[in-house]
N, C-alpha and C positions, 0 to 999 in steps of 0.2 A: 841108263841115266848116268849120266858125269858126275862129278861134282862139283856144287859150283859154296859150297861154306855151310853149315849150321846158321838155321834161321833165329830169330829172336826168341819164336816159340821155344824154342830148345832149352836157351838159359832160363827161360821161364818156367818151362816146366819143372828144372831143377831148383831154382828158387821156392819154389811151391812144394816140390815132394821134401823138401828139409823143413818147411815149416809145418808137413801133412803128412808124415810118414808110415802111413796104414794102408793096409788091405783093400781099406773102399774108396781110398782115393788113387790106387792102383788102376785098381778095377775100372773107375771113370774117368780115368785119364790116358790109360794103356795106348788108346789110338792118337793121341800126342807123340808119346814118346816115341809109335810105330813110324810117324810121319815127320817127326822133326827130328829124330833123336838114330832110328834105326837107318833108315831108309838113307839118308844122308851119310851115316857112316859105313854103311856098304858100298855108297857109291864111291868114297876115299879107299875102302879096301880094296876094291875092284883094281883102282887105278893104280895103289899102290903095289899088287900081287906080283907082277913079272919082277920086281927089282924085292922085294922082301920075301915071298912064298905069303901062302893061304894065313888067314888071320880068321878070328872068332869074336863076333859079339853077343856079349852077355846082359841081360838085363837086369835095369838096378833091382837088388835080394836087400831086406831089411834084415840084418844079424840081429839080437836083440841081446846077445850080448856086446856088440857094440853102441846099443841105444842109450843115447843120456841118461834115462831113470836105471838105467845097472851102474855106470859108472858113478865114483866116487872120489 
C-alpha cells in the first residue's frame, strides 16, 4: 500500500473522539481508526523508513489526568 493522504474519515473520527472520549466509543469505533487513521499512516511510514529509520505508531490512550473534568 502507498500512500496516497488521510481520508476525511480520519479528521472525523478525531472530531468525534474529542467530543466522545470513552472506552465504548473506542471500542465502536476502533476499526475506523484501524482504517483511516492506522493503515494510512503505515503506509507514510513505510515510504518514509529508507531516509528516517523505523518509526512506531501508537494509538490514541485517554490520560484522565489530562481530561477536562481534572483540570482546573
Amino acid at each position: 500500500m502507498s500512500f496516497t493522504g488521510f481520508p476525511v474519515a480520519a479528521l472525523d473520527f478525531y472530531d468525534d473522539l474529542e467530543m466522545d472520549n470513552t472506552k465504548s466509543f473506542w471500542e465502536s469505533h476502533k476499526h475506523v481508526w484501524k482504517e483511516s487513521v492506522e493503515a494510512p499512516m503505515k503506509a507514510l511510514m513505510a515510504e518514509l523508513e529508507p531516509e528516517f529509520g523505523t518509526a512506531k505508531v501508537f494509538r490514541p490512550y485517554r490520560d484522565g489526568e489530562f481530561a477536562g473534568e481534572h483540570c482546573s
